[in-house]
C-alpha positions as CSV (number, residue, x, y, z in Angstrom):
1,X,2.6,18.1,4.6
2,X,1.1,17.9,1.4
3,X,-1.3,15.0,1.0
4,X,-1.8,12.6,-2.3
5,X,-5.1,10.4,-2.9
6,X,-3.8,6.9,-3.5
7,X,-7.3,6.0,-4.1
8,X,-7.8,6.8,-7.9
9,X,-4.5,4.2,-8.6
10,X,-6.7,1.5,-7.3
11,X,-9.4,2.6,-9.1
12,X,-7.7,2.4,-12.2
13,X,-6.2,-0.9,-11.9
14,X,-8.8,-3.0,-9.6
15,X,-6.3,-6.1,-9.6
16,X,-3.8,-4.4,-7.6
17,X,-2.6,-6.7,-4.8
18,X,-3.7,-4.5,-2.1
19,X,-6.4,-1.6,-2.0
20,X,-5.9,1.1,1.2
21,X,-8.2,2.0,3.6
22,X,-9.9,5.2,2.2
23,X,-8.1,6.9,5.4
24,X,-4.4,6.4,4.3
25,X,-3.0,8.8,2.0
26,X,-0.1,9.9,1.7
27,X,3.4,9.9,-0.9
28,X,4.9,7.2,1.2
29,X,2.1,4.5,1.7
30,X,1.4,5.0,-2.2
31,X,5.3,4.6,-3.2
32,X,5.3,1.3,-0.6
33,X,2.0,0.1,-2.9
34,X,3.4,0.6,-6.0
35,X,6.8,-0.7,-5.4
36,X,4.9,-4.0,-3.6
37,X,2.6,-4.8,-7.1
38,X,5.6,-3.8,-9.1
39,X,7.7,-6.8,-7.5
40,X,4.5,-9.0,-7.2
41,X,3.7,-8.6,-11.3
42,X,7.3,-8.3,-12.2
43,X,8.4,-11.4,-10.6
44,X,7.0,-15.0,-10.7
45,X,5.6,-15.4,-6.6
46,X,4.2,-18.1,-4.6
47,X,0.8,-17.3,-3.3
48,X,2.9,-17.5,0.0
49,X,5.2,-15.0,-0.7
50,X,2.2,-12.6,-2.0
51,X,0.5,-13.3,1.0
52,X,3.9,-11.7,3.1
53,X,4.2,-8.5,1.0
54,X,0.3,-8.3,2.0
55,X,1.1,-8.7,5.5
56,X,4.3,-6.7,5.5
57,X,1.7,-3.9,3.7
58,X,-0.7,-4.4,6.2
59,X,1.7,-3.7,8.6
60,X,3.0,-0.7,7.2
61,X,0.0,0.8,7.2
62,X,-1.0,0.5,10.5
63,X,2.4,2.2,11.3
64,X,1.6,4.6,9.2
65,X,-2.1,5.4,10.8
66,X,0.1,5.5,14.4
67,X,2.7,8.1,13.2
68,X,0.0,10.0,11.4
69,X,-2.3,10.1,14.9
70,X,0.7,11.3,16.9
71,X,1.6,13.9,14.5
72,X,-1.9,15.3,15.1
């Protein structure tokens, strides 16, 4: 599987609403990022509500780290 540093998007735009752990790359974590901030700048939120996508990200990721360990 062909892998995609995420990192440099975060880099680029350090008011992103969530930066990934250096360890997570990948096309589907970075397509999750960008459609989270998309909605979170696109759309007036409550602090609240962009506190859940954070969780919900958070969350994703460390799915992400499981499924990547077990395809090792």
């Amino acid at each position: 599987m062909k892998k995609y540093n995420i990192k440099k998007s975060t880099e680029e735009n350090p008011d992103r609403l969530y930066k990934p752990a250096k360890s997570i790359q990948g096309r589907e974590f970075g397509l999750l990022e960008q459609c989270v901030n998309t909605t979170a700048d696109n759309r007036e939120i409550s602090e609240d509500d962009r506190e859940s996508l954070t969780f919900f990200l958070e969350l994703v990721k460390e799915a992400l780290i499981a499924r990547r360990k077990i395809d090792q």
